[in-house]
VMD Tcl script that builds the backbone (N, CA, C; Angstrom):
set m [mol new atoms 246]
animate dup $m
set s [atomselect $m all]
$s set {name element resname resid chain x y z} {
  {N N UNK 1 A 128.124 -193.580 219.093}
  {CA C UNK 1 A 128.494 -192.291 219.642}
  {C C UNK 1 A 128.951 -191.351 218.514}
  {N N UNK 2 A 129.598 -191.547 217.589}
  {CA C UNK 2 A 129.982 -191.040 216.133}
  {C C UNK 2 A 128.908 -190.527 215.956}
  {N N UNK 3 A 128.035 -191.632 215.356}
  {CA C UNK 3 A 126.823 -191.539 214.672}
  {C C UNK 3 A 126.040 -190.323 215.409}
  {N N UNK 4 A 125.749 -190.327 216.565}
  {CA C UNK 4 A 124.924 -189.248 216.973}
  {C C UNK 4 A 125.514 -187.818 217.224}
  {N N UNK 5 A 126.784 -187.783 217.470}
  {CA C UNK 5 A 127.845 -186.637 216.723}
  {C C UNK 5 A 127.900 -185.927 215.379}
  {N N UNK 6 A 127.854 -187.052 214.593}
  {CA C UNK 6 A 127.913 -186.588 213.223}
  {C C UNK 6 A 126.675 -186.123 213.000}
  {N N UNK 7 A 125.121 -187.004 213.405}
  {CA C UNK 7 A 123.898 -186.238 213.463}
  {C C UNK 7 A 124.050 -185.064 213.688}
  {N N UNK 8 A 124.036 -184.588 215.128}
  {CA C UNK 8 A 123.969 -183.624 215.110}
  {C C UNK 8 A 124.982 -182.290 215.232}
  {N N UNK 9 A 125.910 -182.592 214.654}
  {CA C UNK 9 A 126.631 -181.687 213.676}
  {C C UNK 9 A 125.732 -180.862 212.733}
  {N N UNK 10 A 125.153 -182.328 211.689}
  {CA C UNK 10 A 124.404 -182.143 210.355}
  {C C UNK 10 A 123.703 -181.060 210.946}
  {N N UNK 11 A 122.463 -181.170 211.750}
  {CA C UNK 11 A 121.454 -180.963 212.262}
  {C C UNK 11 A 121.754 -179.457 212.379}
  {N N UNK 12 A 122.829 -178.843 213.338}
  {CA C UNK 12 A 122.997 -177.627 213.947}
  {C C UNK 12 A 123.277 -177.129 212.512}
  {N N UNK 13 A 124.715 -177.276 211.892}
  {CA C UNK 13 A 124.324 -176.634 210.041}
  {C C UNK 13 A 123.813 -176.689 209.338}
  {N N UNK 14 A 122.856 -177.438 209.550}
  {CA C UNK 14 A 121.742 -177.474 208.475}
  {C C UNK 14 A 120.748 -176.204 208.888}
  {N N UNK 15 A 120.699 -176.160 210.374}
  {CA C UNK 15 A 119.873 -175.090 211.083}
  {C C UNK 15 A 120.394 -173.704 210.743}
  {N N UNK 16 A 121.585 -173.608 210.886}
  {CA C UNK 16 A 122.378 -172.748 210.485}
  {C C UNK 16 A 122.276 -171.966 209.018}
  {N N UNK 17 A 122.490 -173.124 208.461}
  {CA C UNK 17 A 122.709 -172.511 206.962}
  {C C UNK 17 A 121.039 -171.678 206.689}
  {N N UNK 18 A 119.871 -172.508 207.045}
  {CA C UNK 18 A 118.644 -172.306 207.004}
  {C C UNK 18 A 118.807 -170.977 207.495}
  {N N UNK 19 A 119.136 -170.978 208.869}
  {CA C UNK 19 A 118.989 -169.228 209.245}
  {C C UNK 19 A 119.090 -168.501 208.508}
  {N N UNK 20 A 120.455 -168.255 208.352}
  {CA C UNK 20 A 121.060 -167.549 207.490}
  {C C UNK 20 A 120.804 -167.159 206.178}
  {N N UNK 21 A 119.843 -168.291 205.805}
  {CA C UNK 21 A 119.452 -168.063 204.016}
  {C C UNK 21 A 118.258 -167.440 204.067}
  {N N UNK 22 A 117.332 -167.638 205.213}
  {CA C UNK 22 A 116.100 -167.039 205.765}
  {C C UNK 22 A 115.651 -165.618 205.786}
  {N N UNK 23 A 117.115 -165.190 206.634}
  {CA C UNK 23 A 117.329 -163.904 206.973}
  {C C UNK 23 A 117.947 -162.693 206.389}
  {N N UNK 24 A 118.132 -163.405 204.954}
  {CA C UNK 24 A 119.256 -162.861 204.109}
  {C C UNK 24 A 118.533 -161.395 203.921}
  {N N UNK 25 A 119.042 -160.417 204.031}
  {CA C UNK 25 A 118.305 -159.155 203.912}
  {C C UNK 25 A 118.661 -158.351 202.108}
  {N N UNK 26 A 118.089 -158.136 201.601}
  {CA C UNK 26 A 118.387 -157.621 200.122}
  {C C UNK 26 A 118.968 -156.496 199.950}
  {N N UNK 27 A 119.296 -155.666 201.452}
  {CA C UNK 27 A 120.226 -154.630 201.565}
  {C C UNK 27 A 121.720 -155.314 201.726}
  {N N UNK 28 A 121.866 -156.529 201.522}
  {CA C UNK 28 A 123.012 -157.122 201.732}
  {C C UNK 28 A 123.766 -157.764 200.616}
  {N N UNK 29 A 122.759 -157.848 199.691}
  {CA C UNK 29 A 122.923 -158.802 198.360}
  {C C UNK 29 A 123.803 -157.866 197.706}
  {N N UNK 30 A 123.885 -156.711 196.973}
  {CA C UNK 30 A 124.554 -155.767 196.461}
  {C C UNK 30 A 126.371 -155.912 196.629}
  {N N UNK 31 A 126.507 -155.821 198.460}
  {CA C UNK 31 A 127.662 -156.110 198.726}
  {C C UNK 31 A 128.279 -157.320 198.706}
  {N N UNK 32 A 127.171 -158.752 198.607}
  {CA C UNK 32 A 127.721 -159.982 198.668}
  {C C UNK 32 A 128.119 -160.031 197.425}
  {N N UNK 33 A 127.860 -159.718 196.575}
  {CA C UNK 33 A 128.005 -159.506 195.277}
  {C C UNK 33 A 129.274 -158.752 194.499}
  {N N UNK 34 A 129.840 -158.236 195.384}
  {CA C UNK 34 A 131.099 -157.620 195.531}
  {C C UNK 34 A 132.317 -158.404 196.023}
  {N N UNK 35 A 131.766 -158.735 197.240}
  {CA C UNK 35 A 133.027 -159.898 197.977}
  {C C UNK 35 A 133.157 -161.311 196.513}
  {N N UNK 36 A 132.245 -161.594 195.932}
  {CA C UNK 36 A 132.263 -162.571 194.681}
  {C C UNK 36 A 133.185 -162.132 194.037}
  {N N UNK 37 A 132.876 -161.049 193.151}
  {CA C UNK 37 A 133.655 -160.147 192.513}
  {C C UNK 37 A 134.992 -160.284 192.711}
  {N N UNK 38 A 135.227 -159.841 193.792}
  {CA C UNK 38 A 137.139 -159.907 193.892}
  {C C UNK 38 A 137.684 -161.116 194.663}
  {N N UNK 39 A 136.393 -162.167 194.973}
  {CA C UNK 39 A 137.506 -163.307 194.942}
  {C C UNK 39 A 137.275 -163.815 193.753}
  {N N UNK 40 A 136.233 -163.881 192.830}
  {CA C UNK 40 A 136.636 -164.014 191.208}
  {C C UNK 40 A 138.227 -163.322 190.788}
  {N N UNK 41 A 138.259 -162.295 190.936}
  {CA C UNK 41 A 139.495 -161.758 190.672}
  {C C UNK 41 A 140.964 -161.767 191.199}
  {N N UNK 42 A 140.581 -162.530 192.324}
  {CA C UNK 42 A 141.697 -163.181 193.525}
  {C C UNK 42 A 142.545 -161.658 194.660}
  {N N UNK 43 A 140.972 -160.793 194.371}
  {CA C UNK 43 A 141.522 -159.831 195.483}
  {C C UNK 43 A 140.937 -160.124 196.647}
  {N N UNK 44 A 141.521 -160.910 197.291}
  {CA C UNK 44 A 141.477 -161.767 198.693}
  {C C UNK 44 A 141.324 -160.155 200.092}
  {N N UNK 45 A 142.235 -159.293 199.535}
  {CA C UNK 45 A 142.409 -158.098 200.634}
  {C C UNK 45 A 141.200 -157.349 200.317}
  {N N UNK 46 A 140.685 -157.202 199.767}
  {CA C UNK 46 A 139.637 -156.401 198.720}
  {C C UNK 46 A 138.104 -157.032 199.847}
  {N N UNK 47 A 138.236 -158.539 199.253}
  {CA C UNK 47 A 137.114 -159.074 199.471}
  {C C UNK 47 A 137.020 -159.284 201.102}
  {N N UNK 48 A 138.211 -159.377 201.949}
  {CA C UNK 48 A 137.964 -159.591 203.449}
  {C C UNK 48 A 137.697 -158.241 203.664}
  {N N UNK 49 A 138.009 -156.553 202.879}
  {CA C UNK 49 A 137.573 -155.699 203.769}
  {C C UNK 49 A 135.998 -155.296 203.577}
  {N N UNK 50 A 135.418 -155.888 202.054}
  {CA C UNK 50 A 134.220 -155.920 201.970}
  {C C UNK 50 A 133.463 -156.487 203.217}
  {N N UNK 51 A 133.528 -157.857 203.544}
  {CA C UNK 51 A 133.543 -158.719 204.571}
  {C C UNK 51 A 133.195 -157.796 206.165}
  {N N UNK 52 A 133.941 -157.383 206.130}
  {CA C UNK 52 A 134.428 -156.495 207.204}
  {C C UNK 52 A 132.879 -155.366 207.419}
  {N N UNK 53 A 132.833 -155.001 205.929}
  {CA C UNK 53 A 132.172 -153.427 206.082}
  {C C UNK 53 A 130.978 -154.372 205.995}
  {N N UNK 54 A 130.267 -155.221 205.768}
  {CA C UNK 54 A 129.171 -156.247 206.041}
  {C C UNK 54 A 129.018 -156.336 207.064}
  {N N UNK 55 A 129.844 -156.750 207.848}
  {CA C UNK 55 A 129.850 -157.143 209.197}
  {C C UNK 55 A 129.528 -155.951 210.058}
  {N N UNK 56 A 130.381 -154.866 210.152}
  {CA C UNK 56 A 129.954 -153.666 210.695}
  {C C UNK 56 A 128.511 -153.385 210.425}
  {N N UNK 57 A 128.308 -153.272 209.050}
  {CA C UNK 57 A 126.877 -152.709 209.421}
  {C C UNK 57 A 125.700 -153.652 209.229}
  {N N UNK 58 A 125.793 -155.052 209.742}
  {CA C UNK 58 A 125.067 -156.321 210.409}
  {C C UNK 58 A 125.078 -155.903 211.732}
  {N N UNK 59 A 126.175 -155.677 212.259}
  {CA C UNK 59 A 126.044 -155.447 213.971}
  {C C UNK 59 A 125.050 -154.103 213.974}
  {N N UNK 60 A 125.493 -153.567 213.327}
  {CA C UNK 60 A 124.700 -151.671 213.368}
  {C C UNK 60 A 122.900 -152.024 213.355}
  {N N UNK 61 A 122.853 -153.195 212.496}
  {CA C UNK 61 A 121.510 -153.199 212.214}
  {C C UNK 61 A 120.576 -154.595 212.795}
  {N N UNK 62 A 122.073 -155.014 214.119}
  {CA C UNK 62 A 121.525 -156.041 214.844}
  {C C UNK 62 A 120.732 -157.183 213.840}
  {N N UNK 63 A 121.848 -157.664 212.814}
  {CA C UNK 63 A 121.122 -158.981 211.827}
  {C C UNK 63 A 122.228 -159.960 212.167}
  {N N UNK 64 A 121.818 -160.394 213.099}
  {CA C UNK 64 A 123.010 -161.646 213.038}
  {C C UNK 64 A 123.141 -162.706 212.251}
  {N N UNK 65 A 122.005 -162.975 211.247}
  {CA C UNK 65 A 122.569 -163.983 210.445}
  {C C UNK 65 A 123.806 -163.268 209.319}
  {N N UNK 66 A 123.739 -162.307 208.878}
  {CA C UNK 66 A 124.708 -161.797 208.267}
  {C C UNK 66 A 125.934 -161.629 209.626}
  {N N UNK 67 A 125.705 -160.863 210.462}
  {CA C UNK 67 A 127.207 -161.297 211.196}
  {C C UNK 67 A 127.582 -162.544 211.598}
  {N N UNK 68 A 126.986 -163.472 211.333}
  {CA C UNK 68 A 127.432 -164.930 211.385}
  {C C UNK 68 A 127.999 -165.189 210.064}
  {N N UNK 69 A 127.406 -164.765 208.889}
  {CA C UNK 69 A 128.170 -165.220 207.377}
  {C C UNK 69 A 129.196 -164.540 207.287}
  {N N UNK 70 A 129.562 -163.067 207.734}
  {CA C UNK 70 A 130.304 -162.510 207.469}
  {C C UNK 70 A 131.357 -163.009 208.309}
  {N N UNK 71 A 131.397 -163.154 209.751}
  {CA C UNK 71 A 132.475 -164.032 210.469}
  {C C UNK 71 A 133.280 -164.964 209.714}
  {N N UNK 72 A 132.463 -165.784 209.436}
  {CA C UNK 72 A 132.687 -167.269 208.437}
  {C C UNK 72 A 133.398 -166.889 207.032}
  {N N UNK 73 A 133.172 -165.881 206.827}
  {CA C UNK 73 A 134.068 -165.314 205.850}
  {C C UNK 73 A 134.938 -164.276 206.083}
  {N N UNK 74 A 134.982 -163.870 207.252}
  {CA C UNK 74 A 136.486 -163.348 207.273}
  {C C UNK 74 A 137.629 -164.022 208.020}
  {N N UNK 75 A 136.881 -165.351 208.270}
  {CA C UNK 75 A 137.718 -166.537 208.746}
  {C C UNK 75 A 138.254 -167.247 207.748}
  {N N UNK 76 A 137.632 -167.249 206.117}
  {CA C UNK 76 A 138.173 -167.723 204.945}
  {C C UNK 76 A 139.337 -166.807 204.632}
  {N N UNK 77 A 138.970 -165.700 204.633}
  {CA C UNK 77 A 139.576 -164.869 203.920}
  {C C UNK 77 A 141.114 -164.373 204.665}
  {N N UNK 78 A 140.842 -164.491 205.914}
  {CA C UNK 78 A 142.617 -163.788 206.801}
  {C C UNK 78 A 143.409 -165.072 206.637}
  {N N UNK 79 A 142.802 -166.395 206.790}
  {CA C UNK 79 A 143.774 -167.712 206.233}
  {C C UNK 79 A 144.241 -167.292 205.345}
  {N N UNK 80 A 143.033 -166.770 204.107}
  {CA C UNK 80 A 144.076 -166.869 202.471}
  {C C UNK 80 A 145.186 -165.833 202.818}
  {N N UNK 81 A 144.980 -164.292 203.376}
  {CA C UNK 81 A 145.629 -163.545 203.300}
  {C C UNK 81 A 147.139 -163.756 203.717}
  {N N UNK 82 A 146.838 -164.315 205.399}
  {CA C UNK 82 A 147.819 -165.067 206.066}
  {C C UNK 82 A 148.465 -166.158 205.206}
}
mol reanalyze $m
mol bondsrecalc $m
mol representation Tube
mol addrep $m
């Protein structure tokens, strides 16, 4: 019962991550590239509002694999802040 749990765990993020890397749009790369940036620099507030302005205009442009990465990272990022 584990075993087929832990399968398909794997399975759904593996699907996941695939999406997401699939769909990556190159109008997006610029800003991901930014959120790097200031958590290189440990601006944690910086990089969740980047996060943020990703996310907004993922929904605007109906790409949900970016509003799925961006979620996932502003779920990293309000922990650190918090």
């Amino acid at each position: 019962m584990f075993l087929k749990k832990l399968v398909l765990l794997l399975l759904v993020t593996n699907a996941l991550a695939f999406t997401v890397v699939a769909q990556t749009n190159n109008d997006y790369s610029l800003q991901w590239k930014k959120v790097e940036a200031f958590e290189k620099k440990g601006l944690t507030k910086s990089a969740l509002q980047e996060v943020m302005n990703i996310y907004n205009l993922a929904v605007k442009d109906n790409n949900d694999a970016q509003q799925i990465k961006s979620s996932i990272y502003q779920i990293k990022y309000r922990q650190m802040v918090e």
